[in-house]
C-alpha angles and dihedrals in degrees: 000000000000118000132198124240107201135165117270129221102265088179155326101273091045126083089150146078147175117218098236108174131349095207085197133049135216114304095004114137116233134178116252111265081027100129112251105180138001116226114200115212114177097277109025152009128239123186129212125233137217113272093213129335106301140089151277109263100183146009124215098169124054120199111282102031124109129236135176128239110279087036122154102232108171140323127267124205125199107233127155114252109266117251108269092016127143122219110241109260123253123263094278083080097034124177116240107214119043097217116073112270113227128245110286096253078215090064114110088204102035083235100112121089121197136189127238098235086052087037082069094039097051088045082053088060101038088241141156133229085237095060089060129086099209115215097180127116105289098005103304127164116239134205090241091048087059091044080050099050097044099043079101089038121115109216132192103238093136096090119085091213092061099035095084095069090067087057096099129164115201118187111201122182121229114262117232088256099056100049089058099049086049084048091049097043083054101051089043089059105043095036107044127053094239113200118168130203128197136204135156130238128208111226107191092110093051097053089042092065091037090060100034087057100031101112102033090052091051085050099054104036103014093230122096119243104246133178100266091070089053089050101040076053089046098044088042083058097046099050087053086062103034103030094167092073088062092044123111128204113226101185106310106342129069131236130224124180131202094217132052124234109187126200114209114191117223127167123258138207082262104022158319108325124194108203114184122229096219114232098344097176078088112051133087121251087260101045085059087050098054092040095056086038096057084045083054099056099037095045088053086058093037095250094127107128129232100238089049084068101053131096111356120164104210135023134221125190133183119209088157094076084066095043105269121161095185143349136150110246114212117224122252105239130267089031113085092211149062125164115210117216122199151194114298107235135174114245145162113268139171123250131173090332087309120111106229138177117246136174089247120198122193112216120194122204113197110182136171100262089202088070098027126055118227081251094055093057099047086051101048087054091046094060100038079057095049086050095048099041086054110021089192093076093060085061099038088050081226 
């Protein structure tokens, strides 16, 4: 019997979607709750699952198009799973193109199915079906299994008659998600006065304590006791002292709150997410860590919800993990704040009239002048200096 696959309400502000990736194609069997398709809104992804064990018999949206909420998308049908059959993967292993791919012709087999973006690849390389390990659903061939397989490869790009094939042009539309990272950057930028401050923080205290307590920390909560816990408490005390970095103008009044939701930016499978630690003034150092940890590995996978994103008063984000020295972060409207972590490098210092080595890390404030003072902001970094330089005065409230 023929099913429906629609698309799902995914929230109340949303009456539209963007096809992202269809992870099976056309006739191939799949389990029920296996995903069959992963729909992008602006500021997440959800995927569809199968209704039973059978297949897709039909698809009516192709990655890339639109449709609305209600949308007829493509047609299911129950079948029992074939004998010696295997179910598709999950997302975590997700197909790259939605239409069946044809046998390698340089298959000995015939087995092998490749994709036409790793069919030009491969024919980039000067490769074989039979020199991949393919890691797509049933058995396809990807475009990154081919990348992985020829990263030893020695391939012939010196001759100018052959050099034209490599000249390839790809259009991609934006994803839902971009564009509205691109739409709230902007806004940011035109509709609030940005000023950013900088100072740098030695962290020698901070990894001391990491590694003294390394062990026993991993032991009692089974998490390892990272930096951002150590900021999100830093920024919480800050803000007590400094409360106009975490206010919001909403038309001509400003807005304090008695609690602080932090956003902490991690990257997702489509983009930078900003999920939001609800009133962290009141979590342990390992609640926060599990907390960021569990955003981390659901973001990577685009299982963010939509409400996690939502509110926030303050914003922390970490270039350091990627290797940044510096940058100036931009703040995520309304808030009229966003602290930049960076990488942590060892560098000359003065100390007590003696020149030392630190793990130095730079921190960058930007702010909405038009809520902070030029000395609010310098405050607020100050003192999330002072806490970080020496932990015990976060606990002592000192």
């Amino acid at each position: 019997m023929a099913m429906e696959i629609k698309v799902p309400a995914v929230g109340e502000s949303i009456s539209e979607v963007q096809i992202g990736e269809w992870y099976v194609a056309e006739g191939e069997w799949v389990a029920a709750d296996s995903d069959l398709v992963g729909l992008e809104t602006d500021k997440a992804t959800f995927d569809v699952p199968a209704p039973a064990n059978g297949k897709v018999t039909r698809i009516l949206k192709k990655a890339g198009e639109m449709a609305a909420v209600g949308d007829l998308i493509g047609y299911f049908e129950e079948v029992e799973a074939p004998a010696g059959s295997e179910a598709t993967p999950q997302k975590d292993q997700p197909a790259t193109e939605a239409a069946p791919a044809a046998s390698s012709p340089d298959s000995a087999d015939g087995s092998a199915k490749v994709m036409p973006a790793a069919a030009r690849e491969m024919a980039q390389r000067g490769l074989s079906a039979n020199q991949i390990t393919p890691t797509g659903p049933g058995g396809r061939i990807l475009k990154e299994d081919v990348v992985s397989a020829g990263s030893g490869a020695t391939a012939s790009y010196d001759s100018p008659a052959t050099s034209g094939a490599m000249r390839e042009e790809e259009i991609v539309p934006l994803s839902p998600i971009r564009k509205r990272i691109a739409e709230r950057l902007v806004e940011a930028q035109n509709n609030a006065a940005l000023l950013t401050t900088f100072n740098e923080i030695d962290m020698s205290k901070v990894m001391s304590l990491r590694n003294q307590f390394k062990e026993a920390y991993i032991k009692k909560y089974d998490i390892k006791l990272g930096f951002m816990s150590f900021f999100v408490k830093g920024v919480v005390d800050a803000l007590n002292q400094v409360p106009q970095v975490a206010a919001q103008m909403k038309g001509d009044n400003l807005v304090y709150r008695n609690y602080y939701d932090i956003g902490v930016a991690v990257g997702g499978g489509k983009g930078l997410v900003v999920p939001v630690i609800r009133n962290a003034e009141r979590m342990s150092f390992a609640q926060i860590e599990m907390t960021i940890a569990d955003f981390g590995q659901r973001a990577r996978k685009n299982k963010i919800n939509l409400d996690e994103m939502e509110g926030g008063n303050f914003t922390i984000t970490n270039g350091g993990i990627y290797g940044s020295l510096l940058s100036t972060p931009i703040v995520n409207p309304p808030q009229s704040g966003v602290l930049g972590m960076h990488g942590i490098f060892e560098r000359p210092i003065a100390v007590d009239g003696e020149v030392v080595i630190r793990p130095m890390m730079y921190v960058a404030l930007t702010y909405d002048h038009r809520v902070v003072d030029g000395r609010e902001a310098v405050t607020f970094l100050k003192r999330l200096k002072d806490v970080l330089e020496e932990p015990s005065r976060m606990l002592l409230e000192i």
